[in-house]
Structures are given as structure tokens and as C-alpha cells.
N, C-alpha and C positions, 0 to 999 in steps of 0.2 A: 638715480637722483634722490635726495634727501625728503623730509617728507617738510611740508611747510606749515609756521610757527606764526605769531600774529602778535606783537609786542608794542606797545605805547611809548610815544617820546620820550623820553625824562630829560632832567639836565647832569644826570649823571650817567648818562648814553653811552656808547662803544667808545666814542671819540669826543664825548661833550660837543662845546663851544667850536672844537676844530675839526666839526666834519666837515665843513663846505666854507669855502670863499665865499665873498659878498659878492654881486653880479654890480659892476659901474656901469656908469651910462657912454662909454665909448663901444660907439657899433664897430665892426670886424670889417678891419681894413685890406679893401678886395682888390688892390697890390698885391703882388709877391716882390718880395725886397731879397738882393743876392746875401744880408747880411741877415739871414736866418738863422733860428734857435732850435731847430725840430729834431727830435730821437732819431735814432737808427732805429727803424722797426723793418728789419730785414726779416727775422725770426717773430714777427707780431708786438705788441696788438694791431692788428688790419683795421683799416675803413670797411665798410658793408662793400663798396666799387670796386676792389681789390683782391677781394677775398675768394679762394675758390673753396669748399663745403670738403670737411678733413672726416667729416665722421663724426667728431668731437659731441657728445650731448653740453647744451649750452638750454639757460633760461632765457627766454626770447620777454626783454622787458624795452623794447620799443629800440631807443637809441642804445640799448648794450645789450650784447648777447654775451651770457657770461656763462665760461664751466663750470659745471654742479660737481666734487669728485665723488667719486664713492664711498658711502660711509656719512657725509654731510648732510647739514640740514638749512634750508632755504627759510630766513625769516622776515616778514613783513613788517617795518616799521611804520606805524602811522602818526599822523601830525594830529592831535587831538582839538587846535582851533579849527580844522578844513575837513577834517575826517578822511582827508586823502593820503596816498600813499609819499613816505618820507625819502625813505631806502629801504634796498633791499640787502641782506647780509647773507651770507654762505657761513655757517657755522662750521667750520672743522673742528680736529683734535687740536690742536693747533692755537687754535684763537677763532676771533671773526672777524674774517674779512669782505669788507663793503667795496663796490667799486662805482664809481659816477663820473660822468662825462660833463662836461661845459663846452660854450662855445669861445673858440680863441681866436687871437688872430692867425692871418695867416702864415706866416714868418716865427709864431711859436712863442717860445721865451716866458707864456705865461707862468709857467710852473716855478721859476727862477724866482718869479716876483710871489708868488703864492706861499714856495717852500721857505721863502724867506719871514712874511710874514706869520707863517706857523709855526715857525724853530720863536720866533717872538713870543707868541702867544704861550706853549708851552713854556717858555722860561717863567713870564712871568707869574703864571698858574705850580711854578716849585716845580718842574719837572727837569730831570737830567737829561741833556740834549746833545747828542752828535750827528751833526753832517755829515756824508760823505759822498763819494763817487759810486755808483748801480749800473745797473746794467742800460740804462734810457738816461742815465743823467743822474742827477742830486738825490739822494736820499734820506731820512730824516729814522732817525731813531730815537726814541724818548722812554724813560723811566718815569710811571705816575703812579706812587704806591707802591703796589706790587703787581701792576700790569707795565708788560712791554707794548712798545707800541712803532710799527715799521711803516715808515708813509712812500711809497714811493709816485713817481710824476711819469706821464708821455706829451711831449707836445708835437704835435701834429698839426699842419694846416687847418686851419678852423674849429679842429677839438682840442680839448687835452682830457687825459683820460687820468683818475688819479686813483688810485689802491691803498687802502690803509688795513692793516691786521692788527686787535689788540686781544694780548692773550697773557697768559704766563709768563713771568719769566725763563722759567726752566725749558721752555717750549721754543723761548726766542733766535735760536738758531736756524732748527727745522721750519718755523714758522715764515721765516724770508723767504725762505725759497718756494713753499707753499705761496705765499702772496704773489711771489714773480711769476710761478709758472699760470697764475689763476688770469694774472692782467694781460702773462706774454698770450692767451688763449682766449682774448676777450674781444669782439668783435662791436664796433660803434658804427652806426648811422644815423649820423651829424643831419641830414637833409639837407634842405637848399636855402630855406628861410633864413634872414639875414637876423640877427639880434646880437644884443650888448654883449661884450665881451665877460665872462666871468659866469653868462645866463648858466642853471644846470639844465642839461637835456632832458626833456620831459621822459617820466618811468612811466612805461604799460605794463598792467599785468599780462600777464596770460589766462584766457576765462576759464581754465580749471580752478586756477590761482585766488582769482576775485572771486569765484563760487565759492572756493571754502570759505575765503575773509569775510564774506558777506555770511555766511549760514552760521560763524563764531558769532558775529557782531548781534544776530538775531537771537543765539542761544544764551 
């Protein structure tokens, strides 16, 4: 596992303005409807209920367990109005990729409505944009500069889980599949607690992790 990094908001961030959906105020409709939008997650990402223990070394940050690969490096972003933690990003060769969860409904589809509104936002922010079809559904790829940038979606009963990698261009190939294989190997526990659709799932550290952030922040 990579070793960990401690970095401040900006608005010129991995993903700006499009790292996170706005949470509405429609609570998670506890139906299941037969005209569902959910991934194939045959091959992962798993619910925590689901899942049996593969070996895999994963960052255990509450609601995601995410693989670290080797060679990589785990960075903490923090929110400099709350002093709390933002995201966390796995730095490869590659780019960096961040991954976060929400609560959704049950029936799915959130990402449809999400990926749509972010192909939006990129456009109007001058960036080049293509949709396509992924391995879970819609995917989003975007030129800003001279960073790529690969968004992919899971929806899932009551989560969805979303992966973004911004890196190189030159990297942009190898970097998709890197992103896939990070989110197909990433494990969420969603809980029971009911909340608005869109909420993001609270990030834990791990108290190696808050031990160092805490002994930067004092040095």
C-alpha cells in the first residue's frame, strides 16, 4: 500500500466543480419497482452483505473499502471550511483516482440522471466530451486542457458508487482500465439509515491514517 499524502481543497482540484452531485431532498424509496436501472455487478463492486474476503488489500474508509495497488499512493483531501475529510484519492502512474458512494434509490438510475448532468457541466466549463457504453453502464470521458478525465457510474439498490481518474492524456487508455479494475474491487457499506437521495456516504479514516494527518496538521 502507497504511503499517505495530505492535500487542501482548491477549485482547481482532481475534478473541480464535478467531483460530487448535490444531495436533494428526496428520501430513498423503500419499494423495489420491477422497472429498475441497477448494474450488473456479477464481477463487483460488492455490497459489504455480499461480499466474501478475496485477500484483496483494500483502505477501509467506512462506507468504501477501496484497493490500494502497488506502487500507489493514498491522498487525503481535506475541506479547509470543516477541517474534515473531503476524499480520498489513490494516486497511480496513471492519474488519480477517487472513488465515493451516495445513497440512491432503490431501483437505481441515479447515475443516468448524475452522468447526464456532468457531461453538462463539463461542456459548459470548454471541455470535450463523449458518452458511451462501460462495463456497469454510461461512461463519461472528457478532455480539460491537457488532463483526461474517465467518469464511470454503479447503481445499486440504495447506493451508487461513482470512479473518476484524471491524468494524462498519453496515460488515457491504460488509465480506464486501471479506474475499472480499482471500482470492479471496491467494496460499500451503505448501512441501514434512511437519507436523501444524492447524500455522500460518510468517509472514515483509518487511525493510522488520522495519526499521520493529525501530526502534518501539528507540524
Amino acid at each position: 500500500m502507497g504511503i499517505f499524502g495530505r492535500k487542501r481543497r482548491t477549485e482547481g482540484g482532481s475534478a473541480g466543480r464535478h467531483a460530487a452531485p448535490d444531495a436533494d431532498d428526496t428520501i430513498e424509496d423503500e419499494s423495489f419497482s420491477e422497472d429498475s436501472e441497477l448494474s450488473d455487478v456479477s464481477d463487483g463492486p460488492f455490497d459489504v452483505a455480499d461480499f466474501d474476503d478475496d485477500g484483496v488489500p483494500r483502505i477501509d474508509l467506512g462506507s468504501v473499502k477501496v484497493p490500494v495497488p502497488d506502487g500507489s499512493q493514498v491522498q487525503v483531501e481535506m475541506d479547509p471550511e470543516t477541517s474534515g475529510v473531503r476524499a480520498v484519492h489513490v494516486v497511480t502512474e496513471q492519474g488519480q483516482i477517487t472513488v465515493s458512494a451516495y445513497a440512491a434509490p432503490r431501483t437505481g438510475g441515479l447515475w443516468r440522471e448524475v452522468s447526464s448532468e456532468l457531461a453538462d457541466q463539463l461542456r459548459a466549463d470548454g471541455a470535450k466530451v463523449n458518452i458511451g457504453r462501460g462495463v456497469w453502464g454510461l461512461e463519461i470521458s472528457a478532455i480539460v486542457g491537457d488532463v483526461s478525465l474517465r467518469f464511470v457510474g454503479v447503481d445499486r439498490p440504495r447506493w451508487m458508487l461513482r470512479g473518476v481518474i484524471a491524468g494524462p492524456q498519453s496515460e488515457g487508455a491504460a488509465a480506464v482500465e486501471v479506474l475499472r479494475e480499482i471500482v470492479r474491487r471496491t467494496i460499500v457499506d451503505r448501512g441501514d439509515a434512511p437519507m436523501p437521495v444524492r447524500t455522500p456516504l460518510t468517509i472514515t479514516l483509518p487511525d493510522a491514517v488520522a495519526e499521520h494527518i493529525a501530526a502534518q496538521q501539528q507540524g
